[in-house]
Backbone bond lengths (Angstrom), bond angles and torsions (degrees), N, CA, C in turn:
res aa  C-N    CA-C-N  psi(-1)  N-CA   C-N-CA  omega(-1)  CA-C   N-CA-C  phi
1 X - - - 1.461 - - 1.533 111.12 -
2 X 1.479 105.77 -28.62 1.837 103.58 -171.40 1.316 100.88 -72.40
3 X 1.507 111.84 -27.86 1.567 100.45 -167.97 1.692 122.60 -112.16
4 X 1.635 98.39 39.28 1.418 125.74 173.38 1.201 87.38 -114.41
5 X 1.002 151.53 -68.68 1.480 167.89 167.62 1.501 111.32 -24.77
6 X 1.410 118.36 -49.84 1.486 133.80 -173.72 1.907 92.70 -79.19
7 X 1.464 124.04 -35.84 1.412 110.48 -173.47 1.353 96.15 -92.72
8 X 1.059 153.16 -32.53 1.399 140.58 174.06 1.647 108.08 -62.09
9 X 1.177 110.25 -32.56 1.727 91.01 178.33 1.526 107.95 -73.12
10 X 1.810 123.64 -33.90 1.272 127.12 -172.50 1.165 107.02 -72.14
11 X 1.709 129.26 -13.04 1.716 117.83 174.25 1.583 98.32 -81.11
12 X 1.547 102.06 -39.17 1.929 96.16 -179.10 1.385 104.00 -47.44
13 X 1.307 120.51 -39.99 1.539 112.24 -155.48 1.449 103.20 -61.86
14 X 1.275 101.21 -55.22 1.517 117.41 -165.21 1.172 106.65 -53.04
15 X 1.227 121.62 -69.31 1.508 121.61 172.40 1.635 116.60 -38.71
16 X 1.225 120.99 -27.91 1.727 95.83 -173.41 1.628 79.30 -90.66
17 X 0.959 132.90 -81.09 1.736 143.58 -167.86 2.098 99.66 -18.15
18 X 1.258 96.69 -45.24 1.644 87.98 173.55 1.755 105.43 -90.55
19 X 1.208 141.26 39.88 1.176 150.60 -165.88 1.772 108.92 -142.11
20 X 1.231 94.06 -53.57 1.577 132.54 158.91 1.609 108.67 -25.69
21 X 1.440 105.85 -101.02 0.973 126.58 -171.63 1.668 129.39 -58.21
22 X 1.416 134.95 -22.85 1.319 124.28 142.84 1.326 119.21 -48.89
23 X 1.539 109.07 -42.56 1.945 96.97 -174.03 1.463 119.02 -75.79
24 X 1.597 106.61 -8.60 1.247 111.77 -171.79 1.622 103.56 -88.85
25 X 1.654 122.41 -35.87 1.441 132.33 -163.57 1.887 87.05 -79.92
26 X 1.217 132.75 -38.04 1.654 135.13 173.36 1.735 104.02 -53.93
27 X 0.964 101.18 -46.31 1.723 104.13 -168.70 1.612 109.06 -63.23
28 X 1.551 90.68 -51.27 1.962 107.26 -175.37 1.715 95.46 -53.96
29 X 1.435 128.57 -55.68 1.379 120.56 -151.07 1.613 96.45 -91.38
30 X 1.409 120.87 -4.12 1.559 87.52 177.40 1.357 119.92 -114.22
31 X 1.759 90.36 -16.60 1.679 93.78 160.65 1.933 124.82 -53.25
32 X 1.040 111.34 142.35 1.505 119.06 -169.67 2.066 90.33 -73.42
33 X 1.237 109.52 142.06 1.474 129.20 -154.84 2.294 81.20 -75.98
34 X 0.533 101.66 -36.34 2.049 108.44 -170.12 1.214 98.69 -78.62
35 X 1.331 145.79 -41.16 1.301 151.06 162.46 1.397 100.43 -47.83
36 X 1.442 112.23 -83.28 1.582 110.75 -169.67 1.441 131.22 -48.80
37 X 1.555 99.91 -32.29 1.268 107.88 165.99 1.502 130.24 -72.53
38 X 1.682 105.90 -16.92 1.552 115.70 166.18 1.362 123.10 -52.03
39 X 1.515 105.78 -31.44 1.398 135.06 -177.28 1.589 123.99 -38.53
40 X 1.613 84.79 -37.72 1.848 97.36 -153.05 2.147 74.96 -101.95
41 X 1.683 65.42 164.90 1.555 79.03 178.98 1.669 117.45 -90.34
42 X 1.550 97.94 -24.64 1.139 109.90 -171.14 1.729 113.43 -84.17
43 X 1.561 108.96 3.52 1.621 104.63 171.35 1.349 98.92 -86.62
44 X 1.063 164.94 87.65 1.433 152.59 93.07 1.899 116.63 -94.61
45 X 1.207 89.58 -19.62 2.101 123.67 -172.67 1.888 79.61 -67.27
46 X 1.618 97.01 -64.94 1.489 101.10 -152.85 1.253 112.17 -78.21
47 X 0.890 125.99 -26.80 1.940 136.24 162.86 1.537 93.77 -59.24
48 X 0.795 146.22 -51.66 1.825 156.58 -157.28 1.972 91.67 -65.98
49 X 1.616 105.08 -67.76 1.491 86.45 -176.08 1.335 120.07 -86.51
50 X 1.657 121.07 -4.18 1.140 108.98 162.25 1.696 112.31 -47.55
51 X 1.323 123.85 -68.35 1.120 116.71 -166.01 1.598 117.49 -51.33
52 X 1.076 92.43 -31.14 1.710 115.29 -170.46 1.762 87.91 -38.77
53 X 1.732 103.88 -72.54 1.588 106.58 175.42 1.163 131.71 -53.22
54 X 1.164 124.48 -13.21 1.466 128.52 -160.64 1.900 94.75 -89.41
């Protein structure tokens, strides 16, 4: 029984994760790259030592 149980959750998985991932690869390429990166908290950190090196 566990391992009727263990493959029905691994088809759920699959199915959202392959459901998932086109809307997610659409979002990444049409969002503008400065937007998305506004996102994170850590782009102002990383803009900071970019210049730092430059």
């Amino acid at each position: 029984m566990v391992e009727k149980m263990t493959a029905v959750w691994l088809i759920i998985l699959t199915l959202i994760v392959c459901a998932a991932v086109p809307g997610i690869l659409i979002y990444v390429t049409t969002v503008p790259a400065a937007k998305l990166l506004a996102g994170f908290q850590m782009a102002d950190a990383v803009a900071h030592v970019i210049a730092i090196r430059q």
